[in-house]
C-alpha positions as CSV (number, residue, x, y, z in Angstrom):
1,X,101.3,111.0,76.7
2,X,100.7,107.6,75.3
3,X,98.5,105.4,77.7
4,X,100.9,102.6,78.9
5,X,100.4,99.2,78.5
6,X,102.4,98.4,81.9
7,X,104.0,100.8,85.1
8,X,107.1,99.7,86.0
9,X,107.4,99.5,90.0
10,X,109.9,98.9,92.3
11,X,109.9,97.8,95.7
12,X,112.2,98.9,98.5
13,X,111.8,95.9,101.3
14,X,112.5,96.9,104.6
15,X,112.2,95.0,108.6
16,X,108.7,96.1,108.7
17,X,107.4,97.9,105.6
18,X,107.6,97.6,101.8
19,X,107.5,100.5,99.7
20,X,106.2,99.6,96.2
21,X,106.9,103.4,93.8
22,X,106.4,103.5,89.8
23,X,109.4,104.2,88.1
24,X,107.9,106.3,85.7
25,X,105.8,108.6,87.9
26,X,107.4,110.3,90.9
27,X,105.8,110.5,94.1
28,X,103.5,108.0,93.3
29,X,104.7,105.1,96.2
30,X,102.6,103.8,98.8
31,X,104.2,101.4,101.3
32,X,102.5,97.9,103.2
33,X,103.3,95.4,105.2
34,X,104.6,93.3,102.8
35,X,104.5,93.1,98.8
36,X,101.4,92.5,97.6
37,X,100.3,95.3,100.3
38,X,102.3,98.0,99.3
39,X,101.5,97.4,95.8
40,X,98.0,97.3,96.6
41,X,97.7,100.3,98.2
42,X,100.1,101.8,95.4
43,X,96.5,100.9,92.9
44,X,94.5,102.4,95.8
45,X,96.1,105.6,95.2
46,X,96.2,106.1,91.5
47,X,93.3,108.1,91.2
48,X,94.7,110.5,94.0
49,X,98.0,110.6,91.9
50,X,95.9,112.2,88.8
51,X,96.1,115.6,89.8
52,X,99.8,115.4,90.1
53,X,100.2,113.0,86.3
54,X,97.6,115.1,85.1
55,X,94.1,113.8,83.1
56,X,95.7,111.1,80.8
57,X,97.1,109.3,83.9
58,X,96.9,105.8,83.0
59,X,98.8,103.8,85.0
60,X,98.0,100.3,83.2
61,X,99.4,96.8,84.2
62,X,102.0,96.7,87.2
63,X,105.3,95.2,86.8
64,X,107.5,94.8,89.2
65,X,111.4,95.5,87.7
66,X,113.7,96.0,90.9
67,X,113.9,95.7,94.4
68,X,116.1,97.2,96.9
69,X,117.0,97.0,100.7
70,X,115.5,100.0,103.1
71,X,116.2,101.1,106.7
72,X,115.4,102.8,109.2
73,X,117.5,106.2,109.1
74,X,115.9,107.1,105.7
75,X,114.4,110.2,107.4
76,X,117.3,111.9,107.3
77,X,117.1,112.8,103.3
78,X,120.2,115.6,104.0
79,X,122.6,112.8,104.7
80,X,121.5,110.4,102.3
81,X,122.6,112.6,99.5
82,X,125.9,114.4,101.1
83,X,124.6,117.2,102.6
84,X,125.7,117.7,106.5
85,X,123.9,119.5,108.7
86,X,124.1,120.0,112.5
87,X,121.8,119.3,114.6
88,X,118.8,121.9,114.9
89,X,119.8,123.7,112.1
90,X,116.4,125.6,110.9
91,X,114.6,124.5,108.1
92,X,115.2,127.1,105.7
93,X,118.9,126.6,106.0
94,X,118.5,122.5,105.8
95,X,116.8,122.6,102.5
96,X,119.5,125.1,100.9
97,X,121.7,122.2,101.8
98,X,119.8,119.7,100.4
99,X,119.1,121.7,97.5
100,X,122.5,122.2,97.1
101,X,123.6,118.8,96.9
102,X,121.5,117.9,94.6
103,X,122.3,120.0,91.7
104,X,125.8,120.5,92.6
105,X,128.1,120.1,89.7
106,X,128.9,116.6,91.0
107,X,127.2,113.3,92.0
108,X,126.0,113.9,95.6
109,X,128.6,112.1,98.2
110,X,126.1,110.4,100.1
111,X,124.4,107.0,99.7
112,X,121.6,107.7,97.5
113,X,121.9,108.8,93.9
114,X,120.1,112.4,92.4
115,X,117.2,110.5,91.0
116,X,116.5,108.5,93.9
117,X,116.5,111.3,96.4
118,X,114.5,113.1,94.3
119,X,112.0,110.5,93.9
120,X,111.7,110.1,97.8
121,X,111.2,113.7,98.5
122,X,108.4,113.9,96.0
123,X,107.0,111.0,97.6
124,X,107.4,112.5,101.0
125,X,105.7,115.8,100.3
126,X,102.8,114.0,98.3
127,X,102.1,111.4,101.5
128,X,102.1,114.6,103.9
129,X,99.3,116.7,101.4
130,X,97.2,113.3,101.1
131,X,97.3,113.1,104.9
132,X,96.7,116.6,105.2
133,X,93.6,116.1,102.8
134,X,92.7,113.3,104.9
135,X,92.4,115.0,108.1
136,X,90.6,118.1,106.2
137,X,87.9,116.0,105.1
138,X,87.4,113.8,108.2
């Protein structure tokens, strides 16, 4: 892969956190309290994110090309992208749901788009390995 001259970023501004995420790279987002935070720690973590990008990660020059409004209730992925389930349902049976929805023949009925979705679950299980490798090293 080419080494880019710029990562495009875009931040998700919510009441008490900003998520700043490369476009280009999925699972690479960090979040801060404010902006220029969550873009700073998005830098911090580039050379974590090269074992996911592979060697010839080179993230370049930020750019920031879209922001978005975030809430609250964005822990529940399932719902976000048209898949309902009840409460308690076990975890195996959630994720065939969610699964599902995503490559069902049609665009998911909820309120985030395929891509999106995708990008925040690859975000979520990268932030739980790097906190996981955290508390191994510690």
């Amino acid at each position: 892969m080419p080494t880019p001259t710029h990562t495009r970023v875009y931040l998700e501004e919510g009441k008490s956190w900003t998520f700043a995420a490369a476009v280009d790279w999925p699972g690479w987002c960090r979040r801060g309290k404010g902006e220029d935070a969550a873009v700073t720690s998005l830098l911090a973590y580039a050379a974590r994110y090269v074992p996911v990008a592979g060697p010839n990660f080179a993230p370049g020059r930020f750019e920031v090309v879209g922001r978005l409004s975030g809430d609250a209730a964005e822990r529940s992925y399932s719902s976000k992208v048209g898949a309902r389930v009840p409460p308690r349902t076990p975890w195996p049976e959630q994720r065939a749901a969610l699964v599902a929805a995503l490559r069902g023949p049609h665009a998911p009925s909820g309120k985030w788009p395929r891509r999106y979705a995708i990008r925040r679950c690859a975000w979520h299980v990268l932030d739980h390995a790097w906190e996981i490798e955290d508390k191994s090293t510690t």
